[in-house]
DRENPA-3360 file (N, C-alpha, C; in nm, 2 decimals, always signed):
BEGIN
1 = XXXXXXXX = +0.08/-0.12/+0.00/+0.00/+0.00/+0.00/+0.09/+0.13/+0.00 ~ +0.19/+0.08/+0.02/+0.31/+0.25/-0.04/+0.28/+0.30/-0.11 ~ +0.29/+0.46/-0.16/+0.36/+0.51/-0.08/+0.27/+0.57/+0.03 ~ +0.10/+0.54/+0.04/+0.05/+0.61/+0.13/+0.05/+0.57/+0.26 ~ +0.09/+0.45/+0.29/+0.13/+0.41/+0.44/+0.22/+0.43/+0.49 ~ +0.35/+0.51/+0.42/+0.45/+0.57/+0.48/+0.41/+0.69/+0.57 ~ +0.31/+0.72/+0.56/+0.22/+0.89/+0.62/+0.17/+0.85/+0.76 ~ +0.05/+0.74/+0.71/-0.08/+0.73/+0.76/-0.11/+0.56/+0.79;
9 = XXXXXXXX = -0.15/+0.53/+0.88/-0.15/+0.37/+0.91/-0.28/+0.34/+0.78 ~ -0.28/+0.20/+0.77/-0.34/+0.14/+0.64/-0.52/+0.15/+0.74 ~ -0.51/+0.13/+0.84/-0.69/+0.15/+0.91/-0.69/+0.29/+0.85 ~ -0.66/+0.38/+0.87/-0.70/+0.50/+0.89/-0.71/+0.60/+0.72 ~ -0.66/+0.50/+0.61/-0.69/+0.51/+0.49/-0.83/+0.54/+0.41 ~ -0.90/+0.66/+0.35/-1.02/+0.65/+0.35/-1.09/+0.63/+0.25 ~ -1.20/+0.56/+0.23/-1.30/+0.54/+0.09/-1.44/+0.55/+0.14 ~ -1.50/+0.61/+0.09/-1.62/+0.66/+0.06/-1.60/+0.78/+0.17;
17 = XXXXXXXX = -1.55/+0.86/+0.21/-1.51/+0.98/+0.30/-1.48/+0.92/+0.44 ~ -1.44/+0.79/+0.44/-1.44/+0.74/+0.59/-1.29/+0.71/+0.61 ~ -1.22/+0.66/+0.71/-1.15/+0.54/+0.73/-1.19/+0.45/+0.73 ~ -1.14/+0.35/+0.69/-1.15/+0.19/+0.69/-1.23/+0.12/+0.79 ~ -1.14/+0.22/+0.93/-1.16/+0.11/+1.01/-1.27/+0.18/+1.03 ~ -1.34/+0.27/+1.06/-1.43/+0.35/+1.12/-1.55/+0.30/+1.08 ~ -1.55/+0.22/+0.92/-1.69/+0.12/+0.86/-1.69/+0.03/+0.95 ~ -1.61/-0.04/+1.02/-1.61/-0.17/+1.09/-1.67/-0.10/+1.21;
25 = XXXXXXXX = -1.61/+0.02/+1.28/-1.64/+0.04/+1.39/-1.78/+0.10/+1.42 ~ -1.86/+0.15/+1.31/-1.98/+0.21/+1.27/-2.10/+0.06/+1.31 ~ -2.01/-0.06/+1.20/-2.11/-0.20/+1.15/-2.13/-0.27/+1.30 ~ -2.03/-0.27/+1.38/-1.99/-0.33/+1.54/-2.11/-0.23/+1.64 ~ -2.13/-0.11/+1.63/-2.17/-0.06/+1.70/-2.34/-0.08/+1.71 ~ -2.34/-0.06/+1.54/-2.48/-0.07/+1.50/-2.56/-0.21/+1.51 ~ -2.48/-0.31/+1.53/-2.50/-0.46/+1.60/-2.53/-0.53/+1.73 ~ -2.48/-0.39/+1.80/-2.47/-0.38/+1.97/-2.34/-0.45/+2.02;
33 = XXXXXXXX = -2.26/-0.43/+1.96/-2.11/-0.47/+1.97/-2.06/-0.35/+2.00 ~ -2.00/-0.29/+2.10/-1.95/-0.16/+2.17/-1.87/-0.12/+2.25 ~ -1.80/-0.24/+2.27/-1.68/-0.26/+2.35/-1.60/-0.30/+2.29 ~ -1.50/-0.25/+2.23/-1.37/-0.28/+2.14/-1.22/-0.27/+2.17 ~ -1.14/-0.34/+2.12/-0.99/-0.36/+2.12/-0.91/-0.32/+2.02 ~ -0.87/-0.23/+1.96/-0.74/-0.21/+1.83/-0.65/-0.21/+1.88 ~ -0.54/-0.32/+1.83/-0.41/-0.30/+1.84/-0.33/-0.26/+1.67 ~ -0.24/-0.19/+1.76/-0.16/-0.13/+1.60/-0.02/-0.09/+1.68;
41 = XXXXXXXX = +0.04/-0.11/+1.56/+0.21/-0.11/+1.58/+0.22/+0.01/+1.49 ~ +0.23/+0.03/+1.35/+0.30/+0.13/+1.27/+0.22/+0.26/+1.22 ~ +0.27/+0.36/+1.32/+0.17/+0.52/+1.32/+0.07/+0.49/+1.45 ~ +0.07/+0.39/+1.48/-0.06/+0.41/+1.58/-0.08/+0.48/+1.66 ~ -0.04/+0.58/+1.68/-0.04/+0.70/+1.81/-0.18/+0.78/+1.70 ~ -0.13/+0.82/+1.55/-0.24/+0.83/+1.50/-0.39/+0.78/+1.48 ~ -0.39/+0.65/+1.51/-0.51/+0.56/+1.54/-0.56/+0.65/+1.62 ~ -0.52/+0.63/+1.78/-0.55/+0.67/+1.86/-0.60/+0.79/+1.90;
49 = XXXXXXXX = -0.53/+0.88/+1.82/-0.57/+1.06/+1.79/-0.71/+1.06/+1.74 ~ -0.70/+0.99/+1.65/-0.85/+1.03/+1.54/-0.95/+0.96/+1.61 ~ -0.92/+0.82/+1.64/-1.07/+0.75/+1.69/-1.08/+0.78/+1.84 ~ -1.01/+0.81/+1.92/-1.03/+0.85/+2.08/-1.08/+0.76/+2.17 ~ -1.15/+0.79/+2.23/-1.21/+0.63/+2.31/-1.33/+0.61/+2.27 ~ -1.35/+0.65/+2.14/-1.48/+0.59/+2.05/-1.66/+0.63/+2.08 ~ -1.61/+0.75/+2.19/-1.74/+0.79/+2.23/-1.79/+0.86/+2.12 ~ -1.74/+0.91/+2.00/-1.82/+0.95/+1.94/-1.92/+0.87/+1.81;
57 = XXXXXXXX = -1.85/+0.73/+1.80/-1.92/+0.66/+1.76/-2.02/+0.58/+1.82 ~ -2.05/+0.62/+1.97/-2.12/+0.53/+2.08/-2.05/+0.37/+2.08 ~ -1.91/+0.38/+2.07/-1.80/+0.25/+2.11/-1.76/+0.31/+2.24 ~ -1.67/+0.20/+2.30/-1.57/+0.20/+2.36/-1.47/+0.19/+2.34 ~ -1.38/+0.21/+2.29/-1.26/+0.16/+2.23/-1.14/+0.17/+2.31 ~ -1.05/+0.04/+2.34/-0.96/+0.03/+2.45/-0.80/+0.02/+2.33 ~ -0.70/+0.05/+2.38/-0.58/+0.01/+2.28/-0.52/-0.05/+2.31 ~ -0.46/-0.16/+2.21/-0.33/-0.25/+2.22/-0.18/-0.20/+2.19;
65 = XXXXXXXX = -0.14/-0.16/+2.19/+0.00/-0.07/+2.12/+0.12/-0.20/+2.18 ~ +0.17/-0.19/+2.01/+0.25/-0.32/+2.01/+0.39/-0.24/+1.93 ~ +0.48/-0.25/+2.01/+0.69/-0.14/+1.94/+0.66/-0.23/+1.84 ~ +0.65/-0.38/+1.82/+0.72/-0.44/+1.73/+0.59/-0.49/+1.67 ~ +0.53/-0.51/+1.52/+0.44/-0.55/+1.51/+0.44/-0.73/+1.51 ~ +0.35/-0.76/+1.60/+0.35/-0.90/+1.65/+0.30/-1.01/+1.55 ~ +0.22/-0.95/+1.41/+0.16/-1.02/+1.37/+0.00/-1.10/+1.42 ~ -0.07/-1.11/+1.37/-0.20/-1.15/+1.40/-0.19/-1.26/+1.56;
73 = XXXXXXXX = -0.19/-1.36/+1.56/-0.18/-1.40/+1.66/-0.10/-1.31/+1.80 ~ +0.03/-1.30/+1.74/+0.07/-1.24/+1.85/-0.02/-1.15/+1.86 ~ -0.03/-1.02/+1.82/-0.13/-0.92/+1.84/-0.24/-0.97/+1.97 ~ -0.32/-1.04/+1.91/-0.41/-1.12/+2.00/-0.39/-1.18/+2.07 ~ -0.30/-1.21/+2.13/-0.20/-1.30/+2.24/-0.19/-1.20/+2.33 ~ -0.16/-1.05/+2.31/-0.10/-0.97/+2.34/-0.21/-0.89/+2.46 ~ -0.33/-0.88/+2.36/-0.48/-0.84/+2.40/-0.55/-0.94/+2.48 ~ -0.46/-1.04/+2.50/-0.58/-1.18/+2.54/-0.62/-1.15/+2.68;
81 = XXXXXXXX = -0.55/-1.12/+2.79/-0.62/-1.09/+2.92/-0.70/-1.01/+2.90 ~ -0.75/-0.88/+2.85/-0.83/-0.78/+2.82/-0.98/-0.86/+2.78 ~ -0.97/-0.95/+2.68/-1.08/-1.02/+2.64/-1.17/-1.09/+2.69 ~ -1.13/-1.16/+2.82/-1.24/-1.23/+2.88/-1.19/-1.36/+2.83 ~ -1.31/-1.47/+2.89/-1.32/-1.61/+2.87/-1.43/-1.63/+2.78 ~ -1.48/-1.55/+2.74/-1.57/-1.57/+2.60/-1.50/-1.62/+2.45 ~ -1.56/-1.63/+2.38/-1.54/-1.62/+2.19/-1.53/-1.48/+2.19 ~ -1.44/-1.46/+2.14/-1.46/-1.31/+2.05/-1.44/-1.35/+1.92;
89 = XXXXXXXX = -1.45/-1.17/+1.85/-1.49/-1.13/+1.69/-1.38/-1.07/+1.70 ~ -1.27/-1.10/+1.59/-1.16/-1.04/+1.55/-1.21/-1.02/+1.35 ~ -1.16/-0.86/+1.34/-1.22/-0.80/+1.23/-1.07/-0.76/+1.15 ~ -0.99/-0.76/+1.04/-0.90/-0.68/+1.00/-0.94/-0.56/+0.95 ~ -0.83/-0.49/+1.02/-0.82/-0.32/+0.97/-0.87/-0.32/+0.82 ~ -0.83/-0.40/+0.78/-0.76/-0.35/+0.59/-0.83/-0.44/+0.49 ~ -0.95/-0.45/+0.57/-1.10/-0.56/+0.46/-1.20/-0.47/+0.50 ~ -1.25/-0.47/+0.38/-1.46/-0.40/+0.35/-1.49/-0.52/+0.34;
97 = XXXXXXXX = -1.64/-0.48/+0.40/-1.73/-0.60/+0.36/-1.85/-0.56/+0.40 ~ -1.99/-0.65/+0.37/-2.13/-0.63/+0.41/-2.17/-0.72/+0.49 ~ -2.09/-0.81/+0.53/-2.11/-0.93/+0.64/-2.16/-0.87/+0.69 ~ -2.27/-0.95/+0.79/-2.34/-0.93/+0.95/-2.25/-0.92/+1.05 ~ -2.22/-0.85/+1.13/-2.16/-0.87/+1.23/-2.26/-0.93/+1.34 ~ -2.41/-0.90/+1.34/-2.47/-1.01/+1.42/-2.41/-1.17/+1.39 ~ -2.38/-1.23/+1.26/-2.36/-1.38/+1.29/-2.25/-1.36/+1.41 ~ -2.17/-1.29/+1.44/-2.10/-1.35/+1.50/-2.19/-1.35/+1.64;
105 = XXXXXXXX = -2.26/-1.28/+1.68/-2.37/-1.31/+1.82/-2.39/-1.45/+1.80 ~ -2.43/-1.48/+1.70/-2.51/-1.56/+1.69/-2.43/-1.71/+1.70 ~ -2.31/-1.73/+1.63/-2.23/-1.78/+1.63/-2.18/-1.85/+1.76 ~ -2.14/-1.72/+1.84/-2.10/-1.73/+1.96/-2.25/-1.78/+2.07 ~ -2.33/-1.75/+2.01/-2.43/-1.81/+2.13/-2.41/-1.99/+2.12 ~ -2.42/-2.03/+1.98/-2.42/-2.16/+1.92/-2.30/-2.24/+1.95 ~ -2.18/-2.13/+2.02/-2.06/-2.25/+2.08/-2.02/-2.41/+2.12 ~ -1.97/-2.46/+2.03/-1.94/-2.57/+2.05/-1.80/-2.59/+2.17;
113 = XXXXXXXX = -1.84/-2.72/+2.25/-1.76/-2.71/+2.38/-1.62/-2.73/+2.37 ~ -1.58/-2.79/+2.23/-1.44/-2.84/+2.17/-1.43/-2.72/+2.10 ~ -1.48/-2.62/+2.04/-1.47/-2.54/+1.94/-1.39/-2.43/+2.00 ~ -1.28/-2.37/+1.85/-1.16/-2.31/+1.86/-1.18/-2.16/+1.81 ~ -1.22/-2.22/+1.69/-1.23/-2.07/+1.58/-1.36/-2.14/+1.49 ~ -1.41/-2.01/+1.41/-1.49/-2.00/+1.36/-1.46/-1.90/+1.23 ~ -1.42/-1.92/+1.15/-1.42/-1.85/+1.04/-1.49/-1.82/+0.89 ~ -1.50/-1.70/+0.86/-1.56/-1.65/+0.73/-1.52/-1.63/+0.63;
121 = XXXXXXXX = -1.54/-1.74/+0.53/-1.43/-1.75/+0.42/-1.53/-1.67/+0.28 ~ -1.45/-1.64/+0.18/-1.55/-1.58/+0.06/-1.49/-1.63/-0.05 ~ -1.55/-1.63/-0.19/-1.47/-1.69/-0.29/-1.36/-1.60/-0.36 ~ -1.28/-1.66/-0.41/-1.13/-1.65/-0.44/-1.16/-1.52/-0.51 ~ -1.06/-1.40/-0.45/-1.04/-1.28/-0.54/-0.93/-1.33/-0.62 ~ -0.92/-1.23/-0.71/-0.81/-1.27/-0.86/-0.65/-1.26/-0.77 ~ -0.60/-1.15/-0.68/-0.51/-1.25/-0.63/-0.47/-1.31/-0.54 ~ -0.55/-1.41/-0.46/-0.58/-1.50/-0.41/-0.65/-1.61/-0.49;
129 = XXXXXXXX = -0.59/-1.66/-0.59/-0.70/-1.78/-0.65/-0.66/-1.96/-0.61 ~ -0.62/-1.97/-0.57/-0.64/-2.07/-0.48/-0.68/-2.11/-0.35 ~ -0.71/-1.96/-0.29/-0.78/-1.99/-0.17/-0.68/-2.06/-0.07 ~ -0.76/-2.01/+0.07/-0.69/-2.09/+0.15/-0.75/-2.18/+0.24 ~ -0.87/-2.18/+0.28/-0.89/-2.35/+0.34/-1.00/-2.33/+0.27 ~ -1.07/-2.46/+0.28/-1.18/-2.60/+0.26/-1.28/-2.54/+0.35 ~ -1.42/-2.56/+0.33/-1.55/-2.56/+0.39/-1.64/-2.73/+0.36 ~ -1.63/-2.75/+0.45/-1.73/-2.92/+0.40/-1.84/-2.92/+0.53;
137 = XXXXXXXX = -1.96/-2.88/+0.51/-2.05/-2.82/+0.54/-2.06/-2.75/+0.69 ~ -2.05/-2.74/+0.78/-1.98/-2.67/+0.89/-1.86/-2.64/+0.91 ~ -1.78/-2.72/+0.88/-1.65/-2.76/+0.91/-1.51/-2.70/+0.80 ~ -1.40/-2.65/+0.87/-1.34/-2.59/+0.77/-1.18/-2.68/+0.76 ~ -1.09/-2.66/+0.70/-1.02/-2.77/+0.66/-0.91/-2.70/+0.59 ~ -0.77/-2.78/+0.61/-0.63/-2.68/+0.56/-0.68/-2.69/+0.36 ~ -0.71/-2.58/+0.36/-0.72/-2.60/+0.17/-0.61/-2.70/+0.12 ~ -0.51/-2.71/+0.18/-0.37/-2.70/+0.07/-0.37/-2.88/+0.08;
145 = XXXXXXXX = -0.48/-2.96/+0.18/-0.53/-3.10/+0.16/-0.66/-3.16/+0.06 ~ -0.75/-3.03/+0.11/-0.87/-3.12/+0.03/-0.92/-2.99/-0.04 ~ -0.86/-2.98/-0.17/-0.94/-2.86/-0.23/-1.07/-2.89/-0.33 ~ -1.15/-2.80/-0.32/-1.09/-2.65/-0.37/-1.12/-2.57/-0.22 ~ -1.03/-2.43/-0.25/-1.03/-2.36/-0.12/-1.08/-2.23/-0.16 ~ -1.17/-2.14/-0.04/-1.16/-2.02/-0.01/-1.09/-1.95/+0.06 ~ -1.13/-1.84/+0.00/-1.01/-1.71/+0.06/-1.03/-1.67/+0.21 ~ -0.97/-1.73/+0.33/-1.02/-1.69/+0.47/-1.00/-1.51/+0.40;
153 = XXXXXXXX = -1.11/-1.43/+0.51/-1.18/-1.31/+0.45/-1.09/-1.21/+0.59 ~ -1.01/-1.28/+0.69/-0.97/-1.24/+0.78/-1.05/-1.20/+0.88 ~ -1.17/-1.20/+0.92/-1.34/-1.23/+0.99/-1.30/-1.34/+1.09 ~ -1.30/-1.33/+1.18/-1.37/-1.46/+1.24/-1.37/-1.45/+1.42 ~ -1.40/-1.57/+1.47/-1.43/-1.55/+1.63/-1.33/-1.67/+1.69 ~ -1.30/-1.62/+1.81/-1.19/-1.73/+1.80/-1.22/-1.73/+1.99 ~ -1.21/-1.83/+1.99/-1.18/-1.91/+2.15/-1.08/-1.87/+2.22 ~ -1.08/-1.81/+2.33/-0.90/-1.78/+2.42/-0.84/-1.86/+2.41;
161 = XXXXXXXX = -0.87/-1.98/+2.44/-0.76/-2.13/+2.45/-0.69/-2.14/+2.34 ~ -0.73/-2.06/+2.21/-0.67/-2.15/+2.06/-0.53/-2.01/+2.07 ~ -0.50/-1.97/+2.17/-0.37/-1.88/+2.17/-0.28/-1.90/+2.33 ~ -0.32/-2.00/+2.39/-0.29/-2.01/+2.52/-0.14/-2.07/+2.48 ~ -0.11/-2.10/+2.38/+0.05/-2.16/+2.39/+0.17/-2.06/+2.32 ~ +0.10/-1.97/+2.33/+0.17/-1.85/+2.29/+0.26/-1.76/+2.38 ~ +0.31/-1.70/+2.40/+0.40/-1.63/+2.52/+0.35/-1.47/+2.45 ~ +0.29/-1.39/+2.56/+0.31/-1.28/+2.57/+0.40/-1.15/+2.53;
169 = XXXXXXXX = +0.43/-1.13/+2.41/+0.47/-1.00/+2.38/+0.57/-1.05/+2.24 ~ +0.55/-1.22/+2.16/+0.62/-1.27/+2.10/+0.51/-1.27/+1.96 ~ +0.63/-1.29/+1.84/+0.58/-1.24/+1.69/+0.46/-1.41/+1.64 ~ +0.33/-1.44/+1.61/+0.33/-1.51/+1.58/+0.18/-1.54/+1.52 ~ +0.24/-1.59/+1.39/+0.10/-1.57/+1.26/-0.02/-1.71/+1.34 ~ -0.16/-1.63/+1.26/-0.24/-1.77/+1.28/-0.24/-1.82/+1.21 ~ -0.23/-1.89/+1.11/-0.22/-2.00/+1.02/-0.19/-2.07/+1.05 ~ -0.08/-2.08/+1.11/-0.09/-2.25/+1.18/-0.14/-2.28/+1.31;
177 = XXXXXXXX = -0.16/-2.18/+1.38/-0.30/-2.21/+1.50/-0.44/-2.24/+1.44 ~ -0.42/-2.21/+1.34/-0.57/-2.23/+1.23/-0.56/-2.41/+1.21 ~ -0.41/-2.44/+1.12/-0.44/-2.51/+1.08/-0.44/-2.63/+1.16 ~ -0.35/-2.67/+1.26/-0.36/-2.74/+1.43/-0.48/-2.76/+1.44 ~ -0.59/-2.65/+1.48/-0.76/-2.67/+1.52/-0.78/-2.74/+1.43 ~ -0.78/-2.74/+1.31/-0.83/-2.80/+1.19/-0.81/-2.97/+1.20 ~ -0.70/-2.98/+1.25/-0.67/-3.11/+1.20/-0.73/-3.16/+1.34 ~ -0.76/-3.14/+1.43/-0.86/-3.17/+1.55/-1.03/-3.14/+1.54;
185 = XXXXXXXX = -1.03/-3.12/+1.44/-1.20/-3.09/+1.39/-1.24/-2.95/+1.49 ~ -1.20/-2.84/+1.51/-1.23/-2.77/+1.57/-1.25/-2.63/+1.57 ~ -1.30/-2.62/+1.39/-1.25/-2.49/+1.35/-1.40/-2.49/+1.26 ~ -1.47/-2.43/+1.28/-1.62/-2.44/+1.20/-1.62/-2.31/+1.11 ~ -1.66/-2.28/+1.02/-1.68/-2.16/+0.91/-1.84/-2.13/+0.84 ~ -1.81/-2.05/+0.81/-1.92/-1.99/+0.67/-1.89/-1.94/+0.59 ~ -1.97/-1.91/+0.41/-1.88/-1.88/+0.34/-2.01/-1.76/+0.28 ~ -1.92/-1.60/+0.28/-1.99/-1.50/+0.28/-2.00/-1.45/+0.11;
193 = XXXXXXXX = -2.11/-1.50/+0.03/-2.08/-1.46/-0.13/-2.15/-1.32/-0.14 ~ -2.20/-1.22/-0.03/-2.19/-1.11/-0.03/-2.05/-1.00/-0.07 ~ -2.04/-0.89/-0.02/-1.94/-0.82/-0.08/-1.82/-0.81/+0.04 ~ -1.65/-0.80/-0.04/-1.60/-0.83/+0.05/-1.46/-0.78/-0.02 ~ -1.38/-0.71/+0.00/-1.24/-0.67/-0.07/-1.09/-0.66/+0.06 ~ -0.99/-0.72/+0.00/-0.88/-0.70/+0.07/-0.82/-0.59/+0.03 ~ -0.84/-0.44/+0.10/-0.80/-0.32/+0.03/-0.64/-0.33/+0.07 ~ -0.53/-0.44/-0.02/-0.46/-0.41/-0.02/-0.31/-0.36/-0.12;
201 = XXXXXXXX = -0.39/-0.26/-0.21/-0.33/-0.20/-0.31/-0.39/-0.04/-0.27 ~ -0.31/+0.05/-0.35/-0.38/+0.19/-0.36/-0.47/+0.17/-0.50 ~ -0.48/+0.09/-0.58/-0.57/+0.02/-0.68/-0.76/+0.01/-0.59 ~ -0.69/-0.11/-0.55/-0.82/-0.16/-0.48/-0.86/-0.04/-0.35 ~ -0.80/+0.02/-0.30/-0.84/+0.14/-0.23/-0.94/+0.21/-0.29 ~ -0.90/+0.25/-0.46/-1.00/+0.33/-0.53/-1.10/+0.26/-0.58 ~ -1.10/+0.11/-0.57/-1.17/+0.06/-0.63/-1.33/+0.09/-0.50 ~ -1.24/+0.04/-0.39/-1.36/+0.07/-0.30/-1.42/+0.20/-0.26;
209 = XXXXXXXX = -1.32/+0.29/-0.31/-1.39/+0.45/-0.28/-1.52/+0.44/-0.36 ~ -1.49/+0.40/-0.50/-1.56/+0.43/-0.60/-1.67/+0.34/-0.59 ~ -1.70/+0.19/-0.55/-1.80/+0.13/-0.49/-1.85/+0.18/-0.39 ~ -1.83/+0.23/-0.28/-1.91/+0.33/-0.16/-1.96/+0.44/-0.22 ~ -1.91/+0.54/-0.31/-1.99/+0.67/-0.38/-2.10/+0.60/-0.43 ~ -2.08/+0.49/-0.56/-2.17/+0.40/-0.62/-2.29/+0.44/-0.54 ~ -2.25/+0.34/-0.41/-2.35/+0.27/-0.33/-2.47/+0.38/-0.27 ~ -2.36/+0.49/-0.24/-2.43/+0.65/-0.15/-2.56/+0.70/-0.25;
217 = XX = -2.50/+0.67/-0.35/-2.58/+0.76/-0.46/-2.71/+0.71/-0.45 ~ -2.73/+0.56/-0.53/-2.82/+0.48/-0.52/-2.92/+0.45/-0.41;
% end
């Protein structure tokens, strides 16, 4: 996303006159989701400037601030005491979409007692075309076994326990916490053929400006 992320963190990037994150944090509120966590490592003091403690979106918003970016899991390793012993909804900064954020209520009421994560997969954008895991009708599965695969959407709710072997304040992706659950049947999904973009080009950035104007107009 250079050269505009040298300035400005990639949440705080804007299309349709918003920031990124600010649609997520609008869709969460309007759901009755209003208690929130952002963590951010690069510019994030700026995060923090603009969104405040979220009273003006009727959020709460609490911060993670990470010197070194931890990467997804870490990140959430990082935030894990803050969260509770519930399922939470973890959302990426740097994805639109028209998903419900009620499924995840809903999801989370329906908890399975073995269950890890829960993920929202969509079908394969052009660069992503192989996708990355398997959906076989609840149940989700490492793509790179039983294909064909969808594009995890970066969406999903995840169990505290599926990060408990993690150490606090260390770098460390979910994919293979993903794929672990998986091979223990413990990773359930849905697959969202509503709208959904990984705004990760200054390309696709415009692309979604120019889909939100679209959308205002209409």
């Amino acid at each position: 996303m250079r050269p505009l992320t040298d300035t400005c963190p990639k949440p705080l990037l804007k299309a349709g006159a918003k920031p990124l994150i600010q649609w997520h944090i609008e869709a969460l509120v309007h759901a009755g989701v209003d208690e929130l966590i952002i963590n951010h490592a690069h510019l994030g003091a700026q995060i923090e400037h603009t969104l405040g403690d979220g009273s003006q979106f009727g959020a709460r918003i609490h911060y993670s601030p990470e010197s070194t970016a931890l990467e997804t899991a870490g990140g959430i390793r990082l935030a894990l005491d803050r969260l509770g012993a519930a399922p939470f909804l973890v959302i990426n900064g740097d994805v639109a979409t028209d998903w419900s954020v009620s499924r995840a209520l809903e999801v989370s009421r329906q908890w399975g007692s073995e269950q890890l994560a829960h993920l929202v997969l969509v079908p394969n954008p052009e660069h992503n075309p192989k996708g990355d895991f398997c959906l076989h009708g609840a149940w989700v599965s490492d793509g790179d076994k039983h294909p064909p695969a969808y594009t995890f959407s970066g969406i999903g709710v995840y169990h505290p326990s599926l990060f408990e072997g993690i150490s606090k304040g260390s770098v460390a992706k979910l994919a293979p916490l993903l794929r672990q659950a998986m091979s223990q049947g413990k990773v359930t999904g849905e697959l969202h053929s509503g709208f959904w973009m990984d705004i990760g080009t200054p390309a696709r950035l415009a692309e979604l400006d120019a889909h939100l104007k679209h959308r205002r107009i209409k």
